[in-house]
C-alpha positions in Angstrom: 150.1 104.2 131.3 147.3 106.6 130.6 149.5 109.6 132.5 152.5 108.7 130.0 150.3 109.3 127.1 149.0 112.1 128.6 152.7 113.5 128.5 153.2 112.1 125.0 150.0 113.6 123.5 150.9 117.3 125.4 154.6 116.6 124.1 153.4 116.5 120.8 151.5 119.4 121.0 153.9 121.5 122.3 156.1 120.1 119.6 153.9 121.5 117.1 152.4 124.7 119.2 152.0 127.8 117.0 154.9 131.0 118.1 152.5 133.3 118.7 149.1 134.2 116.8 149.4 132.2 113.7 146.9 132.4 110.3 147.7 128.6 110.4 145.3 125.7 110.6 142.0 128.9 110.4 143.6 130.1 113.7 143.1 133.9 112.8 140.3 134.8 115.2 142.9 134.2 117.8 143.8 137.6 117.8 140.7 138.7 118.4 140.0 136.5 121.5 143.0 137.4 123.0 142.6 141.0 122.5 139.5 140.4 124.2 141.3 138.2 127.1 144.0 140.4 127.4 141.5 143.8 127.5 138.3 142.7 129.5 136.4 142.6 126.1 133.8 141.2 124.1 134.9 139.3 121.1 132.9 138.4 118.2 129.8 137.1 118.4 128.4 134.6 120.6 130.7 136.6 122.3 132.2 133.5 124.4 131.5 134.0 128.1 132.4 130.6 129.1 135.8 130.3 127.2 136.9 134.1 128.7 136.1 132.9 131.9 138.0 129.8 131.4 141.1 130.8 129.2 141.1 133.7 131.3 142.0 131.7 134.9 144.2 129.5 133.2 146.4 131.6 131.1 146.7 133.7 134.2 148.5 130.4 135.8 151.1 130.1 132.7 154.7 131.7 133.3 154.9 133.5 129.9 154.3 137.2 129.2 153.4 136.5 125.9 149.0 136.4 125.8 149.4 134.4 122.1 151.6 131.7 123.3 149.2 131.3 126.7 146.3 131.1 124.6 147.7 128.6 122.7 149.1 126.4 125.4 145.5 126.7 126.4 143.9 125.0 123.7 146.8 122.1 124.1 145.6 121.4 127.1 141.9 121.5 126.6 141.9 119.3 123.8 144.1 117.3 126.3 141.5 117.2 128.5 139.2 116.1 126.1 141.3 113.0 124.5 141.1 112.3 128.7 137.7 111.8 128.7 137.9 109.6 125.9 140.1 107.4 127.7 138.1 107.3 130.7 134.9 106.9 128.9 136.5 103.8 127.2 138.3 102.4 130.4 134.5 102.8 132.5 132.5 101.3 129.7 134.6 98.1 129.0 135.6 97.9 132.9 136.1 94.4 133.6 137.4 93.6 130.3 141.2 92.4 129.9 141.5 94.7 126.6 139.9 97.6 128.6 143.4 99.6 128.7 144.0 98.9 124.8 141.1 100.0 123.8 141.0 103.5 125.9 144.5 104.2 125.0 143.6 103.7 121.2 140.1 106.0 121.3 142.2 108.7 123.1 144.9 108.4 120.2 142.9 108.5 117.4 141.1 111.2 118.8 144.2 113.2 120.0 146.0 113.0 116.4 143.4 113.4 113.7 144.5 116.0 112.2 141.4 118.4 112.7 141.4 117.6 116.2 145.7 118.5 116.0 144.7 121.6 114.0 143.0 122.9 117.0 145.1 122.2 119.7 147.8 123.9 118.6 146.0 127.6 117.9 144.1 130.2 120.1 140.4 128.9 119.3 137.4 127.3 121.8 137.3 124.2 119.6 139.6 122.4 122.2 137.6 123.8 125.1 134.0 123.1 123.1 135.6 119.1 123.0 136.2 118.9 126.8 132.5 119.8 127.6 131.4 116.9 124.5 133.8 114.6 126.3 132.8 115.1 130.1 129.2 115.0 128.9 129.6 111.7 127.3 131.1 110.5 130.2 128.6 112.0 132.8 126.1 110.8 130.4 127.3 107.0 129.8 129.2 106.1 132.8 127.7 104.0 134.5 125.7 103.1 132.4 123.2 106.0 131.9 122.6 109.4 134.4 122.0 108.8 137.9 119.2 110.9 139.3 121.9 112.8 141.5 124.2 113.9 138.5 120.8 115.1 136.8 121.6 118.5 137.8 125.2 118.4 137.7 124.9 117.5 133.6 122.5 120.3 133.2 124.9 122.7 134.7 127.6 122.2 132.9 125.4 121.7 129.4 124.7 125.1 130.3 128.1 126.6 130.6 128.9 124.9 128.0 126.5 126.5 125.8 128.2 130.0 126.5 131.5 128.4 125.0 129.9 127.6 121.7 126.1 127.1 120.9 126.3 123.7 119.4 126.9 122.1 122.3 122.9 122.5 122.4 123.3 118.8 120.2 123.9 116.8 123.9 120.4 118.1 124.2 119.0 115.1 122.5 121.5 112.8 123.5 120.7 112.9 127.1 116.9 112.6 126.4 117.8 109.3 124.6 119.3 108.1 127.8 117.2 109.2 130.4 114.0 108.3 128.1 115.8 104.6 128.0 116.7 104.5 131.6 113.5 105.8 132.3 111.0 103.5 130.3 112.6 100.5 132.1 112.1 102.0 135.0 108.1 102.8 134.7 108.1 99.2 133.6 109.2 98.0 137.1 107.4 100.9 139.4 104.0 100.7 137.0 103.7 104.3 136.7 103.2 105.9 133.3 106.9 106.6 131.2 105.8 110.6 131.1 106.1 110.9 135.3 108.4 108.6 135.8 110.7 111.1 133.6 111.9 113.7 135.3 114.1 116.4 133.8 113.5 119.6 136.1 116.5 119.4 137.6 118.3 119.6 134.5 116.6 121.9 133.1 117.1 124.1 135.8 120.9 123.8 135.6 121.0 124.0 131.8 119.5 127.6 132.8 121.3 128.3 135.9 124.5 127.3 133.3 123.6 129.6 130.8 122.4 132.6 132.8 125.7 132.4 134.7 127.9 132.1 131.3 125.9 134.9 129.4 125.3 137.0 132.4 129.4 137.4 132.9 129.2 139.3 129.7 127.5 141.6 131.3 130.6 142.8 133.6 132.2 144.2 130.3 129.2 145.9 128.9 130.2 149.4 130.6 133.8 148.8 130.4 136.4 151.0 127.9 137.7 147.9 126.1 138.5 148.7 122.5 137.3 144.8 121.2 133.4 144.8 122.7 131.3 143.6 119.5 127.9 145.4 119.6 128.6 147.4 122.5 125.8 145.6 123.9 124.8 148.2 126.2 120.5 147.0 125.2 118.5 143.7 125.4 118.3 144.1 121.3 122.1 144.5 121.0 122.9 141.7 123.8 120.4 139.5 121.9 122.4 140.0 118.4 125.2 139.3 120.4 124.4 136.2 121.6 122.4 134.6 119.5 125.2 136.2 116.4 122.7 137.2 113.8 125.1 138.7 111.8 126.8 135.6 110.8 123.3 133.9 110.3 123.8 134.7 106.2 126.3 131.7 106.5 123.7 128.7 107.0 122.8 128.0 104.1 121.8 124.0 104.3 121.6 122.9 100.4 118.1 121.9 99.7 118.6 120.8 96.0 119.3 117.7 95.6 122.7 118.0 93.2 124.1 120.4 96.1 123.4 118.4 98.8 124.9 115.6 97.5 127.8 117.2 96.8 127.9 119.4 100.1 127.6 116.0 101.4 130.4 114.2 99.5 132.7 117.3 101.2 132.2 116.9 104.5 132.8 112.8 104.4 135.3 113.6 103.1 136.5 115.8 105.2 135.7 113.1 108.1 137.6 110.4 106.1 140.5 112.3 106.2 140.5 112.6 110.5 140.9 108.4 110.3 142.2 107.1 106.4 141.3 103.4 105.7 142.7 101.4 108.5 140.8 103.8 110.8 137.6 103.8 109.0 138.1 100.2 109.2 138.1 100.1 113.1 135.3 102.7 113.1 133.4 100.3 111.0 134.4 97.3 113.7 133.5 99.3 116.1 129.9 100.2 115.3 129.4 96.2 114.7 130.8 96.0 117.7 128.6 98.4 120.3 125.8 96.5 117.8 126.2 92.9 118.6 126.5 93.3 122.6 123.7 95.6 121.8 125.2 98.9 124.2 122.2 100.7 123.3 123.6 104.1 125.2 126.5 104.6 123.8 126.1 103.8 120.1 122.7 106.0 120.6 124.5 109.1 122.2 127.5 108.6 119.9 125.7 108.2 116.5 123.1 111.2 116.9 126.1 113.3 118.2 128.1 112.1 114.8 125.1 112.9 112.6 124.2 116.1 114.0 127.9 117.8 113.7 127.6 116.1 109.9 124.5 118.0 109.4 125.4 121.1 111.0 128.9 121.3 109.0 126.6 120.7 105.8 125.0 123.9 106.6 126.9 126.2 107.8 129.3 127.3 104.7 132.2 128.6 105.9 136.0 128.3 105.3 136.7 126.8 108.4 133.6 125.1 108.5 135.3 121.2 108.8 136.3 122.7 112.5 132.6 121.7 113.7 133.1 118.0 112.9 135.1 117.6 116.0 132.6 116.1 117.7 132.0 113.9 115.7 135.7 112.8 115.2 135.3 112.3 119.7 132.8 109.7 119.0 134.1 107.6 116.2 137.0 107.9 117.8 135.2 105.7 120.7 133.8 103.6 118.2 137.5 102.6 116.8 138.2 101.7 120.4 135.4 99.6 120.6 136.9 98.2 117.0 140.4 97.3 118.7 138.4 95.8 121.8 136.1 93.4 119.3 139.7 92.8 117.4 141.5 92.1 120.6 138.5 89.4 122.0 138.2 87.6 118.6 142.7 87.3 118.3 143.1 86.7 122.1 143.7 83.1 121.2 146.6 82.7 118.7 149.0 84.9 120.3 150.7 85.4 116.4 147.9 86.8 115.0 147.4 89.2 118.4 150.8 90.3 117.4 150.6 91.0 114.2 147.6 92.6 115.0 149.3 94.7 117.2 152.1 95.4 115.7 149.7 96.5 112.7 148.0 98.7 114.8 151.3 100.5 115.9 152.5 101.2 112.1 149.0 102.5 111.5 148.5 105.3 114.1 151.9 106.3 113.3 151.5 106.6 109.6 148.6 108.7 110.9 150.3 110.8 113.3 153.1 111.9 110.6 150.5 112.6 108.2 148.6 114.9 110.7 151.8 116.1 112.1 152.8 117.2 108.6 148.7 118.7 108.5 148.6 120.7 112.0 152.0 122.1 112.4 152.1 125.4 113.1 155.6 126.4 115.2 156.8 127.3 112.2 153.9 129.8 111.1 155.3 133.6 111.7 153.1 135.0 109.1 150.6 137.0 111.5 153.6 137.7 113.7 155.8 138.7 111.1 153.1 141.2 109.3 152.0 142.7 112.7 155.4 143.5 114.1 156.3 145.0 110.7 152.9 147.4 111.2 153.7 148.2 114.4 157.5 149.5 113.4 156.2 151.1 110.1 153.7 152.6 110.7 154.0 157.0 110.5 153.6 158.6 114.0 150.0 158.8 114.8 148.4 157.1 111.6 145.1 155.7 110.7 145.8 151.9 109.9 142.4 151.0 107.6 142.1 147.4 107.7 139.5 145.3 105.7 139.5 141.6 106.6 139.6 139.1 109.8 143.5 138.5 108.9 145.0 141.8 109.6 142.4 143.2 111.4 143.1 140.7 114.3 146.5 140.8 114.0 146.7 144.3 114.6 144.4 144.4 117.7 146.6 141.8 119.0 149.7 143.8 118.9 148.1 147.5 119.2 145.3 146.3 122.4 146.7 143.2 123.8 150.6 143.9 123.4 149.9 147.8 124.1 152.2 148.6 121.2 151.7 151.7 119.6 149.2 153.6 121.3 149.9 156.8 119.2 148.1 154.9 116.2 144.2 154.4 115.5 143.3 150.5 113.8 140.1 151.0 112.1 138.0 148.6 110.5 136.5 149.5 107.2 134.0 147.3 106.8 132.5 148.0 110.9 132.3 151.7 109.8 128.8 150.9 108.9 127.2 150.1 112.3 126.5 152.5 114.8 127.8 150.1 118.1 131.2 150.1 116.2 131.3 154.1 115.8 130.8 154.7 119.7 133.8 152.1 120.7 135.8 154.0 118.7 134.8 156.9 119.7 135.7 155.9 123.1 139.0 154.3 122.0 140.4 157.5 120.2 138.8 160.3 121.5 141.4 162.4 119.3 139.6 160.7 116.2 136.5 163.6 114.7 133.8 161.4 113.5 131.2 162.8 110.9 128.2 164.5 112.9 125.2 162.1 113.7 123.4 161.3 111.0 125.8 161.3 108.1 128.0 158.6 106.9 130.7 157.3 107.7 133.5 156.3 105.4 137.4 156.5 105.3 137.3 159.4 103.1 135.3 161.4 105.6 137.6 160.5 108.1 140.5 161.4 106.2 139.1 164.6 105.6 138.4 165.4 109.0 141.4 164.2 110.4 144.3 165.6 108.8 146.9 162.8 109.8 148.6 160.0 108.0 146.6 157.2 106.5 147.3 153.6 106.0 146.2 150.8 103.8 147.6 147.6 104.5 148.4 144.1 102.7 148.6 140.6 103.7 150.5 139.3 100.5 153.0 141.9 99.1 157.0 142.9 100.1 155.0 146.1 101.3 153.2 145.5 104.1 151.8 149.4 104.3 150.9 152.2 101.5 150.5 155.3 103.4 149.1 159.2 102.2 151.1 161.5 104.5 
């Protein structure tokens, strides 16, 4: 059973899989990351060592020439792999239970098809990738019950990689204290020694670093390389550093501190959650919770919960567009918590086989009003907009033009077509708003060596590189019949 909803939920994604790189469901940085894939580069900050590395072996496996659709089809199967570990974790924790299958099958479900979660999967993005490592560390962390002393390491290791696919995997931090404080405290009990040395957490410590030095030290076999996508050129510890730890998008946290605005930052993103389960799944979340409660399973509704409230508080304060993205986590554990609702459901209907059935048969017509309403919310097969736009560019564009791009849209587009698809080599793509850093100015220096930049010291701006370059220059547009103006 679990393998044929494996097939179903990768059928589904398929179904639904963007063409190529898509502006669909915030999927534009895809371009970017597989310009990066595709060219040995560096893509915007944390720069991603753990996803290139990744992405990189498995898209190499996939029989298409196209780097779009394998990225893609990546992040299918990643955020397969993570509505797998939700069945697992489900199947372990109720083992011995006769509603042990139901209830996994359900938690992977729910998971699978809410329609952030759907968004995800179907787009180049390390959302689906970032899930896998929340689900294998719940299940490392909570099956059996709590972290045997020989996984301690294992758990810290792959915390650690996990960390160079996206930093706020840094919340399991606290979750696997909770545990291993729990596990240990019962254990100082029984030996007599004092909680503080019966605790021992070198080992994952030591992994957690042996994970990240090995994620973030990857990055530094394409610090000399020629790619044209390497973001700060980090080529010093300060510029590696403002890689990593991506200062330049620090403006964006802005957690609301007034009352009026955290309220209604607040009222946002529940509602944003909300919309992952609509009422009949809130309602099973809500069973759920009572649920992991009353048979008082300490571990998981700890883990779960702080995991929940943390991605809450961290979508609160990082204002973005796309900001909803981060509440995936969140969505994994209630999502484990409506399982538990459909087990608690299941035990308390077991005996009137009438009401189990209309139970069950309620259940079906509910996760399928909730799969067409997120298949409706996450399709993108039929989003050519970024294809469309980037071909046109491409076949448009004068021989040897400047092509000055301003946002994330276009600009990614175009590096996906000019760097990863090797079209157009004659023409320069140069980002307006970059112009102002210095690491910027020396990778495309090295890109187009035929592009004169202003001497040291002065500044740069398209007009002095019109002036200096006496070649055809191109604005573009996202939303007009015209998709270039050019000066020839």
């Amino acid at each position: 059973m679990p393998a044929l909803i494996a097939v179903f939920i990768m059928g589904m994604y398929v179904l639904t899989l963007a063409p190529g790189i898509t502006w669909a469901n915030w999927g534009s940085d895809g371009g970017d990351y597989l310009s990066a894939l595709a060219t040995g580069g560096i893509p915007h900050p944390t720069g991603y060592p753990t996803y290139l590395a990744v992405a990189k072996m498995v898209t190499m496996l996939l029989p298409f020439s196209s780097w779009a659709v394998r990225g893609n089809l990546f992040s299918a199967l990643s955020m397969l792999a993570a509505s797998l570990c939700v069945c697992f974790l489900i199947s372990q924790t109720l083992r011995g239970s006769h509603y042990r299958i139901l209830a996994a099958l359900t938690g992977s479900l729910v998971f699978a098809f809410a329609p952030l979660v759907w968004s995800q999967a179907v787009v180049t993005e390390v959302y689906g990738l970032h899930a896998f490592f929340v689900g294998l560390l719940l299940c490392l962390l909570l099956v059996p019950k709590g972290v045997a002393n020989n996984r301690i390491f294992l758990v810290g290791l792959i915390l650690g990689l996990g960390l160079g696919n996206h930093v706020t995997l840094a919340f399991m931090v606290p979750a696997f204290l909770l545990i291993r404080l729990g596990q240990d405290e019962v254990s100082a009990k029984a030996s007599g020694n004092s909680l503080v040395r019966q605790l021992n957490i070198w080992p994952k410590l030591i992994g957690v670093v042996l994970g990240v030095v090995t994620a973030y030290a990857s990055l530094l076999l394409y610090v000399h390389s020629a790619a044209p996508v390497r973001w700060l050129n980090p080529v010093s510890p300060e510029r590696f550093w403002e890689l990593i730890s991506a200062r330049m998008y620090q403006f964006y946290w802005r957690f609301p501190l007034e009352s009026e605005a955290l309220l209604e930052r607040l009222k946002i993103v529940l509602g944003a959650l909300y919309e992952q389960f609509a009422f009949p799944g809130i309602f099973l979340v809500g069973c759920g919770l009572l649920v992991l409660l009353l048979e008082q399973r300490k571990p998981v509704t700890a883990v779960t919960g702080w995991v929940t409230i943390a991605s809450v508080l961290f979508t609160m304060g990082y204002q973005t567009e796309d900001a909803h993205v981060y509440l995936i986590p969140a969505v994994l554990c209630l999502a484990v918590w409506a399982a538990f609702g459909i087990y608690g459901l299941a035990k308390k209907f077991s005996r009137s086989r009438l009401l189990s059935l209309s139970a069950g048969l309620l259940l079906v017509i509910l996760l399928g009003q909730q799969m067409v309403k997120s298949f409706r919310l996450a399709d993108a097969s039929q989003d050519y907009r970024a294809i469309v736009y980037g071909e046109r560019v491409m076949q448009e564009a004068p021989e040897g033009a400047m092509i000055f791009t301003h946002q994330d849209k276009e600009t990614f587009s175009l590096w996906y077509f000019h760097y990863a698809e090797q079209q157009r080599p004659d023409l320069a793509v140069i980002v307006v708003p970059l112009l102002d850093y210095e690491w910027y100015l020396e990778v495309l220096s090295e890109t187009y060596p035929n592009i004169i930049l202003p001497a040291s010291g002065d500044e740069v701006t398209r007009l002095s590189l019109e002036t200096l370059n006496p070649r055809p220059s191109c604005t573009t547009f996202l939303l007009s019949l015209s998709v270039l103006d050019c000066d020839l």
